[in-house]
FIVEX-38030 format. One record per residue: residue in three letters; x, y, z of N, C-alpha, C in turn. Coordinates in pm, whole numbers, plus 50000, padded with zeros to 5 digits. Layout:
BEGIN
ALAXYZXYZXYZ...
***
This chain:
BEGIN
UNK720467584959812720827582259672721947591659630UNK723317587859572724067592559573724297597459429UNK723887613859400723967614659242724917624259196UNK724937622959081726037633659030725467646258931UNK726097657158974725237665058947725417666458795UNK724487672758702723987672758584724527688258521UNK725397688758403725227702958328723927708058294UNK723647721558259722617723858212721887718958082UNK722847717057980722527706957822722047690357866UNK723177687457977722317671158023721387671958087UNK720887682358167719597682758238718467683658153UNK718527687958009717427692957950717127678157831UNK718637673457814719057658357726718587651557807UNK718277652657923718357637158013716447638758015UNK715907656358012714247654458064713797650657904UNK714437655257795713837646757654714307629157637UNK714627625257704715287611657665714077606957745UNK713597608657871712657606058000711377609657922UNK710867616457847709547620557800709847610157687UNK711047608757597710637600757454710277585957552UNK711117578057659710687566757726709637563457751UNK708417576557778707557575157883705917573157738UNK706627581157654705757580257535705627574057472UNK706647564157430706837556357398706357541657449UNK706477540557568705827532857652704667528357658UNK704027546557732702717544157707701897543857563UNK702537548157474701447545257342701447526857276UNK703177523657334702587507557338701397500357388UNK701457503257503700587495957616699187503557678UNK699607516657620698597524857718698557528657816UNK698117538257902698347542658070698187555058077UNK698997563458158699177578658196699897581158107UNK699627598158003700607602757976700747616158022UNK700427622958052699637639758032700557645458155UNK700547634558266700497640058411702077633358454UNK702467623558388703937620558432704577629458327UNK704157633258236704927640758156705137659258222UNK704557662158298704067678558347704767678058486UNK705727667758525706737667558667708187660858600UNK707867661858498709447655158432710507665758543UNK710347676358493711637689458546711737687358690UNK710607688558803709947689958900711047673758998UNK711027660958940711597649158967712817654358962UNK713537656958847715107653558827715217668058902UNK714877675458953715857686159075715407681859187UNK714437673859208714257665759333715447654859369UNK715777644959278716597639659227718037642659243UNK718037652059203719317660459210719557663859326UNK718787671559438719367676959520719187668359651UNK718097659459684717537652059769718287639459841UNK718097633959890719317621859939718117611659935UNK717647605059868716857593759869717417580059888UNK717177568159962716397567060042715997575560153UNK717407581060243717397590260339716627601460355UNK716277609660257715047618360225713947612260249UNK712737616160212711417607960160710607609960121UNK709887604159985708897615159940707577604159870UNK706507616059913705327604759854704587611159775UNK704287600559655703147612059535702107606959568UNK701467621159502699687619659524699607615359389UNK698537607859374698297600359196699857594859180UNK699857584759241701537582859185701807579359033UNK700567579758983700577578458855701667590358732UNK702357606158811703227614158833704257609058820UNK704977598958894705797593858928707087589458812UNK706507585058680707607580258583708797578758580UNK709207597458601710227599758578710997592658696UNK710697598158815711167590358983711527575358943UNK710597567058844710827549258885712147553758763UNK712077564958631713367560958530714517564458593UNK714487574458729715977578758768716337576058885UNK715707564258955716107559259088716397544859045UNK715677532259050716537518358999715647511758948UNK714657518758821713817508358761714027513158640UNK714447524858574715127525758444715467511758370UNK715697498458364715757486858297714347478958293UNK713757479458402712857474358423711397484858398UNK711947492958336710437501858319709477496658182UNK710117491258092709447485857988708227472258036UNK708667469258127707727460858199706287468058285UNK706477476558290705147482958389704367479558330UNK703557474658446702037470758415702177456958314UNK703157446958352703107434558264703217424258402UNK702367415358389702897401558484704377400858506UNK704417403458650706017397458676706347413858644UNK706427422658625707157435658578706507451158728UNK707107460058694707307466358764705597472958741UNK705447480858922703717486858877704267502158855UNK702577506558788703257521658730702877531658874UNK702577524258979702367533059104703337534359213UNK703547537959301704677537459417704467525059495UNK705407516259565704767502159610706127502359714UNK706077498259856706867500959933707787483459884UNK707097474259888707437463159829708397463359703UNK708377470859640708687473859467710487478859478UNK710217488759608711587495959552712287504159703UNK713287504959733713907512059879713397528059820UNK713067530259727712907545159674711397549659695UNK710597542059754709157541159734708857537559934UNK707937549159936707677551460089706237549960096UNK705507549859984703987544360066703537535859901UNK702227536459878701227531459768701237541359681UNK700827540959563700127550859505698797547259480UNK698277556759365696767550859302695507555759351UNK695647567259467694687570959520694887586659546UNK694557597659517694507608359529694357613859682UNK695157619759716694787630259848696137620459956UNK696587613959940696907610060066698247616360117UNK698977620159977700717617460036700877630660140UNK700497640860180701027653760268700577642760405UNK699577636860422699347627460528700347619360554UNK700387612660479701957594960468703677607560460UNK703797615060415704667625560453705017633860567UNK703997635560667703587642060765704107625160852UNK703507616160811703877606160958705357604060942UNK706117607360830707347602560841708067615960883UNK707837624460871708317640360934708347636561092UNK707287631561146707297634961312708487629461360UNK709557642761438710477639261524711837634861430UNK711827639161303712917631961233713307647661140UNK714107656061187714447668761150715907665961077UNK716347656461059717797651361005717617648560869UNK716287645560766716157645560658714547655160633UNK714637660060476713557664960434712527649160448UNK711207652160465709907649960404709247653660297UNK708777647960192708257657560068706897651660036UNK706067661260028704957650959896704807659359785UNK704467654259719704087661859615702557656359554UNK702277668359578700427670459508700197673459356UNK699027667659334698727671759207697877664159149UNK697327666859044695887666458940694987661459001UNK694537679959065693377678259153693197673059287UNK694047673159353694637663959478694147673059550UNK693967689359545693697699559620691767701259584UNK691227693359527689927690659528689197677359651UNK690427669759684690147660059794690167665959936UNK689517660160018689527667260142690787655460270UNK691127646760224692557644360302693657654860294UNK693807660360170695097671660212694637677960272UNK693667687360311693247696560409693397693960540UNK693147682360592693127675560730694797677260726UNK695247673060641696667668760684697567684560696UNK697437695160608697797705660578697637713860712UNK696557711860804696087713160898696827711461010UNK696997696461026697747691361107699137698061106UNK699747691060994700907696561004701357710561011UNK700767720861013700927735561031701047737461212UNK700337726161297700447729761441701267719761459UNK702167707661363703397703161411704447709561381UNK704467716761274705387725961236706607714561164UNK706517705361094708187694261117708697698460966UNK709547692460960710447693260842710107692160720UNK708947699360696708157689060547707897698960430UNK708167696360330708217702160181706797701460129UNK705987706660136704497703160065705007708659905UNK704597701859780705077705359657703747704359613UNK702687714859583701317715059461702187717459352UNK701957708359262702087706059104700807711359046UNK700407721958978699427732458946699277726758771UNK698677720158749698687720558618697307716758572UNK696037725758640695237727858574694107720358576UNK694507704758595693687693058528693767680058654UNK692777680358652692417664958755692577661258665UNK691647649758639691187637058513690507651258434UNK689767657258445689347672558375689637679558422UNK689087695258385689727707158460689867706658602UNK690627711358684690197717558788689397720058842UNK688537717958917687197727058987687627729159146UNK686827741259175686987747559298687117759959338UNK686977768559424687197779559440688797781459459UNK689557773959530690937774159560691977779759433UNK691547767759344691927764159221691567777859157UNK690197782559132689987791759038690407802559086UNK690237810159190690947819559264691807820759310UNK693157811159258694377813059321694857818459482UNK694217810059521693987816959709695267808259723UNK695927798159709697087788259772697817797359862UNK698397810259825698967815359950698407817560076UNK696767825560067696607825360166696187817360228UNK696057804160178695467795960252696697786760327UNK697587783760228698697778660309699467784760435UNK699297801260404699977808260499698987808460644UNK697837800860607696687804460733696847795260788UNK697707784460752698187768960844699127766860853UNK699967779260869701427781560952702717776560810UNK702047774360731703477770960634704017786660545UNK705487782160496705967793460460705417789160293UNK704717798760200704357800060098705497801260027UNK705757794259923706837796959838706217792459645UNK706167804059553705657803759412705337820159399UNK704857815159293704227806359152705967805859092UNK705627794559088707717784059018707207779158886UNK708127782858806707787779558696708387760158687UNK707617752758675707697739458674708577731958584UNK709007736958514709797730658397711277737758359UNK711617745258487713167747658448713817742158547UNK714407729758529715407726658647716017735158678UNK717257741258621717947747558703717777757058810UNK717137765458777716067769858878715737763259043UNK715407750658976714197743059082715487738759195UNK716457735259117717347730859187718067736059306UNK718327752259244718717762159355717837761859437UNK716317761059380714967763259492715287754059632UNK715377743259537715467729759676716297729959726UNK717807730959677718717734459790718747743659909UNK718387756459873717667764059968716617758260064UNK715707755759989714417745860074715117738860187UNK716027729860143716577719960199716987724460308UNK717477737860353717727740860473717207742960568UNK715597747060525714527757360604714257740560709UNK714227744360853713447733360912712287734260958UNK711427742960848710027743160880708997736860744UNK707657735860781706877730860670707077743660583UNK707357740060467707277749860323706037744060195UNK705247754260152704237748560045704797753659951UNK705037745559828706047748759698705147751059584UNK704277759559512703667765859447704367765859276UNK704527751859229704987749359061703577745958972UNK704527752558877703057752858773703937747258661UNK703027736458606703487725958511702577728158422UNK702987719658305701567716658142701587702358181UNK700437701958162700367688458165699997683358015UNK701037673857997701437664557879702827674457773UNK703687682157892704537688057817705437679857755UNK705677681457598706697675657550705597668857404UNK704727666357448704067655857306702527666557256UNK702867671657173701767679757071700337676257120UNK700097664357039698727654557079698087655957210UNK699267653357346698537655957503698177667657488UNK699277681457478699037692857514697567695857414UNK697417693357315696217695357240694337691957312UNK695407678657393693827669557448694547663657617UNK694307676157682695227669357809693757658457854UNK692807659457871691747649857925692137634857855UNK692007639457726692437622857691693507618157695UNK694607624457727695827621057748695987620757873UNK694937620157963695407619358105695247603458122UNK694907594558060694727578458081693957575257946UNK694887564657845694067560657741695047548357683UNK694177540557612694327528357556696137530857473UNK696117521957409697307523857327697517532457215UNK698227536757134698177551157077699227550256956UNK698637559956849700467561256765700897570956801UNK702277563656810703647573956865703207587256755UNK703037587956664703457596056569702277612056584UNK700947600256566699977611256558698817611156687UNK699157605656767698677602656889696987598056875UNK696727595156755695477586956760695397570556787UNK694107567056866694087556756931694077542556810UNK694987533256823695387521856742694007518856745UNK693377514156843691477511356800690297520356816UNK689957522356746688817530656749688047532756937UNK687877541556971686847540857081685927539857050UNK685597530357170683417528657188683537526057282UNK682027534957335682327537157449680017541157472UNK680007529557410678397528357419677407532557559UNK678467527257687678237532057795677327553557782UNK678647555557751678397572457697677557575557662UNK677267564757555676117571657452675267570857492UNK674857559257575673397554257653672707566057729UNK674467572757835673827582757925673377592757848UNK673917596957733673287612557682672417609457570UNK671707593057522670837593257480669607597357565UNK669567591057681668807589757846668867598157894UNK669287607857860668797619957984667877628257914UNK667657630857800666087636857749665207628057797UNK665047619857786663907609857848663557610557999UNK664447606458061664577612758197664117625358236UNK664547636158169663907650758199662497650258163UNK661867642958062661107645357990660117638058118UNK660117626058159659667621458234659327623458373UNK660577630058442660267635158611660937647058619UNK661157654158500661127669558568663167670858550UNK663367675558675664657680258725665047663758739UNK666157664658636667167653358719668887655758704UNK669247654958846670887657058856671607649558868UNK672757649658748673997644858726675517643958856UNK675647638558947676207642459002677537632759010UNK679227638958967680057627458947681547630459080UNK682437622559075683517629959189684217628859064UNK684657633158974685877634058880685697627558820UNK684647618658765684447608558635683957612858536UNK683537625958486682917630758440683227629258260UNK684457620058255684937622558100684327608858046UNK684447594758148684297583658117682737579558118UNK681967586558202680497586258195679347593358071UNK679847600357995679137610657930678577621758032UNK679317627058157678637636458217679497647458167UNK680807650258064680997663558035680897663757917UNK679637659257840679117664357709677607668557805UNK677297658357880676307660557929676187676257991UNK677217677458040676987697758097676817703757999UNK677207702757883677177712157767675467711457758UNK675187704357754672997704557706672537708757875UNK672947701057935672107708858122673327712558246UNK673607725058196674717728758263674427731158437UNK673217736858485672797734658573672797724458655UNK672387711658588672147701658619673007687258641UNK674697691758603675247681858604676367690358717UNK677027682058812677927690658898679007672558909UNK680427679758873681977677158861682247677459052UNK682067673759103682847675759261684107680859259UNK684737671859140686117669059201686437656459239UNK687997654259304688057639259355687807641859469UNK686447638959553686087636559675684737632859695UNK684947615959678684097606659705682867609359816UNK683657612959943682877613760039681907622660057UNK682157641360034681547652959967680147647159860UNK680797642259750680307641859665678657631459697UNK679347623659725677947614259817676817618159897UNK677937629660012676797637960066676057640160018UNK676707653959958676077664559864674737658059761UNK675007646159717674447641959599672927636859693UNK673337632159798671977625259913671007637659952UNK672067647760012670487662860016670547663759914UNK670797670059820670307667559670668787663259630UNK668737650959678667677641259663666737641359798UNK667437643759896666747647059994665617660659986UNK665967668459920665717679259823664097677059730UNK663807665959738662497666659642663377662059489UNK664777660559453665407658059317665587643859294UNK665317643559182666057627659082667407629659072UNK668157622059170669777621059148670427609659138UNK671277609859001671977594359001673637602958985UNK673977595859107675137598459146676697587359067UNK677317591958996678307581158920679497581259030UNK679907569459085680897566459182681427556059108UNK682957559059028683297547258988683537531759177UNK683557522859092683717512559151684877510259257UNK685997514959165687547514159241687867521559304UNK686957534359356686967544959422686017544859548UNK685017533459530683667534059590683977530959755UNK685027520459812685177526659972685807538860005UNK686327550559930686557562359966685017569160038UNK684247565459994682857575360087682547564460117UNK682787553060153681637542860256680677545760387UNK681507556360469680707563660581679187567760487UNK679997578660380678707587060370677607579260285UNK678267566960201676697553760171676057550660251UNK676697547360400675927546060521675057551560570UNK675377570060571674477577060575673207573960505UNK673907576560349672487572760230671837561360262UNK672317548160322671297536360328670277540460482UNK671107546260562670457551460694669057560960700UNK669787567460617668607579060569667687570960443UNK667457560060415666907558860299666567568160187UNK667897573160134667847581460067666797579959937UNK666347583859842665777580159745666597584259647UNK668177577159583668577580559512669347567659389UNK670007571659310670807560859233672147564459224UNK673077555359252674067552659234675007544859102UNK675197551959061675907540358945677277537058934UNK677637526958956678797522958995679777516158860UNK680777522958772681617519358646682317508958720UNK682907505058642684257499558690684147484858788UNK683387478558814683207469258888683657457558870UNK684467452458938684627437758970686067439458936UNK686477426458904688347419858886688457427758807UNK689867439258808690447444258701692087441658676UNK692117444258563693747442458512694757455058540UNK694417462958656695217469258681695977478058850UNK696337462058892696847453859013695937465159089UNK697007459559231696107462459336695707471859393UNK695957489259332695107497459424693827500559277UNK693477495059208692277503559093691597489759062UNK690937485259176690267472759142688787472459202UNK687677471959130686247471059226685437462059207UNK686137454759323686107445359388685817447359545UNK684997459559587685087462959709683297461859722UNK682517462359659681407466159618680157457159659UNK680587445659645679657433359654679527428259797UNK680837426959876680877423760007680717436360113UNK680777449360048680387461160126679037463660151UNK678287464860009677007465659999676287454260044UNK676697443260082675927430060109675387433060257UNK676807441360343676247443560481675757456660543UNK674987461460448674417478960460673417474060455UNK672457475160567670947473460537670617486860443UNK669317484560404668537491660341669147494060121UNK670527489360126670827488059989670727480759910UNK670297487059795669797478259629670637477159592UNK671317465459513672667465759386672367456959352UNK671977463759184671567454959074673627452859007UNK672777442158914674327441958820673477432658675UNK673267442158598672767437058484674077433558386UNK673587426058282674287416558196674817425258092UNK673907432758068674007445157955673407453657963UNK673747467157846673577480457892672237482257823UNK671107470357809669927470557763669417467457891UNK669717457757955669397457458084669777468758155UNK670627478258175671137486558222670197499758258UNK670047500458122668967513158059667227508958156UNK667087499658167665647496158236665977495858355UNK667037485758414666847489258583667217504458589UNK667667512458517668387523058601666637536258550UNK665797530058467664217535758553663887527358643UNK663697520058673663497510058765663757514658940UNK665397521158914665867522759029665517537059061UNK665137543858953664687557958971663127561259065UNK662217549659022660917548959129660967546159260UNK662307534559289662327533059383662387538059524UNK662107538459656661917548259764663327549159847UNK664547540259824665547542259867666447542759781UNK667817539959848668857540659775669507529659716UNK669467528259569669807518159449671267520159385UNK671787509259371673397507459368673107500259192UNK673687504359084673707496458978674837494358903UNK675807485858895676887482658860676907486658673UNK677757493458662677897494958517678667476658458UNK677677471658396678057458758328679537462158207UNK680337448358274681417448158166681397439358092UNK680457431058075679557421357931678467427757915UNK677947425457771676847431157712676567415357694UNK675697409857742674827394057750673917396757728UNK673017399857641671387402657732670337388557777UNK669827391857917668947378157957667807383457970UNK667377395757992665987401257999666387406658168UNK665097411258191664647416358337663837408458400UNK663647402458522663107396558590662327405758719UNK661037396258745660987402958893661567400559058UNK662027394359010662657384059138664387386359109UNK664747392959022666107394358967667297379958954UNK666617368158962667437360458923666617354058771UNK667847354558708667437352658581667787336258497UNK667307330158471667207317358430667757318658276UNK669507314558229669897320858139670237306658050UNK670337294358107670087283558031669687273058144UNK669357263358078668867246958145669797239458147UNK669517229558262670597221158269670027213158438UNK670047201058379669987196358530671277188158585UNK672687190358536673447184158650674417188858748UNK674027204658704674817216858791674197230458767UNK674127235358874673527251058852675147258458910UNK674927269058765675827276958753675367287758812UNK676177298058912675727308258965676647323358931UNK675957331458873676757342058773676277353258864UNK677667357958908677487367359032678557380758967UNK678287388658950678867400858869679317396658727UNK680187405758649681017401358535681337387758503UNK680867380058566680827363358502679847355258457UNK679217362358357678087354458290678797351458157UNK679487354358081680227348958015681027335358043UNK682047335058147682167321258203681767312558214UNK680457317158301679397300858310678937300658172UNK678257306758096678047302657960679247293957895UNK680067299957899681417288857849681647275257926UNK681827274358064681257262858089680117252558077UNK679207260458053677947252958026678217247457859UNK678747254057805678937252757636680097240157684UNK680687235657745682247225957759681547219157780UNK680137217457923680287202257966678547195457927UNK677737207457888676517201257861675507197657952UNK674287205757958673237197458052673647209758162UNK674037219458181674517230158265673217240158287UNK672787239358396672417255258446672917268458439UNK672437276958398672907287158415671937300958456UNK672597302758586671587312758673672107331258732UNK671647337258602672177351658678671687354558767UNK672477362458856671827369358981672157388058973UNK670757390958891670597402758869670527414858966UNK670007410959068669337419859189670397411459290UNK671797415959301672417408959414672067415159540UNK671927424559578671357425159722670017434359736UNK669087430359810668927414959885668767407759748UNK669357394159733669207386659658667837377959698UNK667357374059601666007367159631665907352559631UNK666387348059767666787333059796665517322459738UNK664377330459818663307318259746662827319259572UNK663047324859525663707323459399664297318659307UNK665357316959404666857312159368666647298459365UNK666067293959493665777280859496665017271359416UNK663677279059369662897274259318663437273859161UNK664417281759098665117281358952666277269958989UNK666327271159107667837252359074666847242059045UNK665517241559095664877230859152665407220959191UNK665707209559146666357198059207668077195859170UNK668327205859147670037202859114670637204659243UNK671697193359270671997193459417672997193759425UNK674367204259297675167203859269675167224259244UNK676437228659332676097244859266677607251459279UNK677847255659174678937263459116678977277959106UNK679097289359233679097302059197680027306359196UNK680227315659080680977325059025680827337859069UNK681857341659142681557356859192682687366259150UNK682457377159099682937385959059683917397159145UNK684757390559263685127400059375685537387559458UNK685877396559631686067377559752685207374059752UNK685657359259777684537352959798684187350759970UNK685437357360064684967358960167683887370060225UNK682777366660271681947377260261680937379260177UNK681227373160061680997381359960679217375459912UNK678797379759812677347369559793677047354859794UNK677997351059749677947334259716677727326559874UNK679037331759945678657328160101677467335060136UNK676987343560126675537346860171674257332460133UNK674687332459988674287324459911673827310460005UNK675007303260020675287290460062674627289860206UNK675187299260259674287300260385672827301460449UNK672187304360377670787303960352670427294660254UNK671097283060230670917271360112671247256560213UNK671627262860369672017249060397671177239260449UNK669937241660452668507235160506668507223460393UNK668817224560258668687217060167670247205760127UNK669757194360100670937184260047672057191159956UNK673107199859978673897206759819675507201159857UNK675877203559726677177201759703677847218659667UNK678327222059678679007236459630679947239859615UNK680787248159540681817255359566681867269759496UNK682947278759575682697293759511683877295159482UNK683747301659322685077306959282684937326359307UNK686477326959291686437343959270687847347159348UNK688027356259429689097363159494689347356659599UNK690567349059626690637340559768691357358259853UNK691847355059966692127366060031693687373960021UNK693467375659908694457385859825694247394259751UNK695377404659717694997414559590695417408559509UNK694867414459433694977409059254696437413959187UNK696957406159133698477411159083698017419758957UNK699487429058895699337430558757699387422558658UNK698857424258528698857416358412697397416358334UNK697467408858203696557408258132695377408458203UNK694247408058145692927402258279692827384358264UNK693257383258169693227363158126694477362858231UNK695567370758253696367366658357696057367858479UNK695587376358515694807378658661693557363558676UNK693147363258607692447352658635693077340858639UNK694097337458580694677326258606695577324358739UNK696357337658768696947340458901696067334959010UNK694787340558997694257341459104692677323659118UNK693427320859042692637307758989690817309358941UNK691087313958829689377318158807689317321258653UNK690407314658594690497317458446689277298858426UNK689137303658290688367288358226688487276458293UNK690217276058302690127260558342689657259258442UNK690017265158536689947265058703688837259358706UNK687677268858653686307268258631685807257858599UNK686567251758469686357241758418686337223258556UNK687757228758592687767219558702687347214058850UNK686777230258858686037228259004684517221258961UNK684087226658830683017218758785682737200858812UNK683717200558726684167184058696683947178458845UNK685087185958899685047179359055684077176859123UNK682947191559156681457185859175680917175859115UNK680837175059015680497165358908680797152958985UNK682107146358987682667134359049682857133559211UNK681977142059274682417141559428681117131859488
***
């Protein structure tokens, strides 16, 4: 990338013009602000001194990134992020010649940096780390590695304090980064103050020469530039839409989920004693960091590391303890090994899983991984109740139980009751049974409301789902429409059908054919991906007339 270099007045004009864009942006639409705002400086001397494409550099949370998509070739097209048809707010090798891996997932880039280093000493390698990236255990492996390849690579920690919440760790709290970097052969270079280009610039030029791994030690604010973030970096690290002015949210939050958990945990204590909170970095969206404030003991922050955290949370419980472990959804194949463990070991624990099913925010933050994973783990429970009244009962429910219970945090509040057989009989109808397989009990209700005379059948307890059950609530409808919330390769519905074929049926399954989900509205994602109303509407009909 061929740039021209910047006075000191345009370097500082060009990082306020880049923060008013980015704020602006996001308080339209909503997204990251806190954390693309705390590498503004950190980008444009990267920028500046770097030769991109020819360089190469990968963010951790590319959610960081902003400034990189406003000063490489999406500056026109940035008002579109995160719109159908418009640019994503993550790194996408597809997206841009400036973009060398994915974003959206914490821990990876010193790894995806490291493979493009081997044997290629003619350009820098860079990643750059940050919010909390040094709480995952992929940079370590990779930090590792690359200290006994020794190659051309820039490691950059962006220090600013805050995963999705504080920091946690010994690393973090004890400022060890030197010696730890220096104990895996890299040359230590900080504490850099993060927000003076000019500075940074001389830094990297220098850098630029060394042909060994260097760890770059900048310390940023995260949400520098806007009052409101720096006031509330947690909520400014990802939130709805906002006023520019006073940075309060255009709609009120609710966030009933929350309230449920820290109504429920006196009850819980009150009932079996010791029970532990255990989250990998979700701790703001669950009610588990009001929850530390009343049982500080009792609630433990990991960090972002899924896999750890799973462990940890299984002896825990292995332990003689009540543990419900919060794994959001879109995160949930990051520890799949160590669920394995937990279903292996029949752990006796709970899992609660946010975030589940089709989301509106493309393809790496979607959980949609959940239903066809857990389907082929022996020994696992996954409920998916309708609402957080249902919610509140299976999740005692799942607390008696002798293994390990998976319960999807519901994104409709429906209520159908609790069953023992977990399929729930949610209307009548004899000329099609509707089959409501995650977040789509709303749908089939809407279909059933279009064509009349409709079944409608939740499947509460999706794995093991309870076939003879199932059967005996179609009774004679020889017509079946499931709705699944995720692929449908794999996924329940084919479980479904397959153990249904002894009997006369007609069928078809909607949900995820074998693709990711694009960006856009969620009414757009569903229509992309054919699973909005009509679709629904029409595959109906079609049974109907076949």
């Amino acid at each position: 990338m061929s740039v021209n270099r910047k006075t000191a007045a345009r370097l500082v004009a060009e990082a306020a013009s880049m923060r008013e864009v980015i704020i602006e942006k996001m308080s339209s639409d909503g997204g990251h602000v806190g954390s693309p705002l705390a590498v503004i400086e950190v980008i444009q001397a990267l920028v500046d001194v770097f030769d991109f494409p020819k360089d190469k550099i990968v963010f951790d949370g590319a959610h960081q990134m902003h400034a990189y998509k406003l000063l490489t070739d999406r500056a026109e097209a940035f008002a579109t992020m995160d719109h159908r048809g418009g640019i994503g707010e993550y790194a996408d090798i597809h997206e841009s010649p400036y973009d060398f891996y994915i974003g959206g997932r914490i821990g990876i880039s010193v790894s995806a940096a490291l493979g493009y280093a081997v044997n290629h000493p003619e350009y820098k390698s860079i990643a750059l780390l940050g919010d909390g990236s040094m709480t995952a255990g992929q940079p370590f492996e990779a930090l590792n590695h690359a200290g006994a390849l020794a190659p051309n690579l820039l490691v950059i920690y962006n220090d600013n304090d805050y995963a999705v919440t504080e920091t946690v760790g010994y690393l973090h709290t004890r400022n060890t980064q030197r010696e730890f970097s220096e104990s895996l052969g890299f040359e230590y270079v900080g504490v850099v103050d993060g927000h003076d280009t000019q500075k940074l610039i001389e830094l990297f030029e220098d850098i630029k020469q060394r042909k060994r791994p260097v760890f770059l030690h900048v310390k940023t604010v995260k949400g520098k530039g806007y009052e409101p973030a720096l006031r509330d970096p947690v909520t400014f690290h990802w939130l709805d839409p906002f006023d520019l002015a006073t940075g309060e949210l255009k709609k009120k939050p609710v966030n009933k989920f929350r309230d449920l958990i820290l109504k429920k945990a006196p009850q819980l204590v009150e009932k079996h004693g010791e029970v532990y909170y255990v989250s990998p970095a979700a701790a703001r969206s669950t009610g588990l960091k009001e929850l530390k404030k009343i049982y500080p003991d009792h609630v433990f922050d990991t960090g972002i590391n899924e896999q750890h955290c799973v462990t940890f949370s299984a002896a825990l419980a292995l332990n003689g303890n009540k543990v419900i472990c919060f794994v959001p959804a879109t995160f949930f194949p990051r520890a799949l090994d160590q669920i394995i463990d937990a279903c292996m070991l029949r752990v006796p624990m709970v899992f609660v899983l946010p975030g589940s099913g089709i989301s509106r925010q493309g393809q790496t933050l979607q959980g949609i991984y959940t239903l066809p994973i857990l389907n082929a783990i022996p020994n696992a429970e996954l409920y998916h109740p309708a609402s957080l009244a249902e919610f509140d009962r299976l999740l005692d429910r799942a607390l008696e139980h002798d293994g390990p219970v998976f319960i999807h945090k519901p994104g409709e509040d429906i209520e159908t009751g609790i069953t023992e057989s977990g399929v729930v009989k949610v209307r009548e109808g004899g000329k099609l049974s509707v089959i409501s397989i995650g977040n789509t009990l709303g749908k089939a209700l809407r279909l059933a409301d279009a064509l009349g005379d409709v079944q409608v059948l939740h499947i509460q307890k999706v794995k093991p789902v309870d076939l003879e059950a199932l059967e005996r609530s179609m009774g004679d409808n020889s017509r079946m429409l499931i709705l699944e919330d995720g692929f449908v390769r794999s996924g329940i519905g084919q479980h479904i059908v397959a153990n249904l074929l002894h009997r006369p049926i007609s069928y078809e399954i909607l949900g995820i054919r074998d693709r990711f989900p694009s960006i856009g509205t969620l009414d757009e994602v569903f229509e992309d991906i054919g699973f909005d109303d009509a679709a629904v509407l029409a595959a109906a009909r079609q049974l109907l007339n076949a």
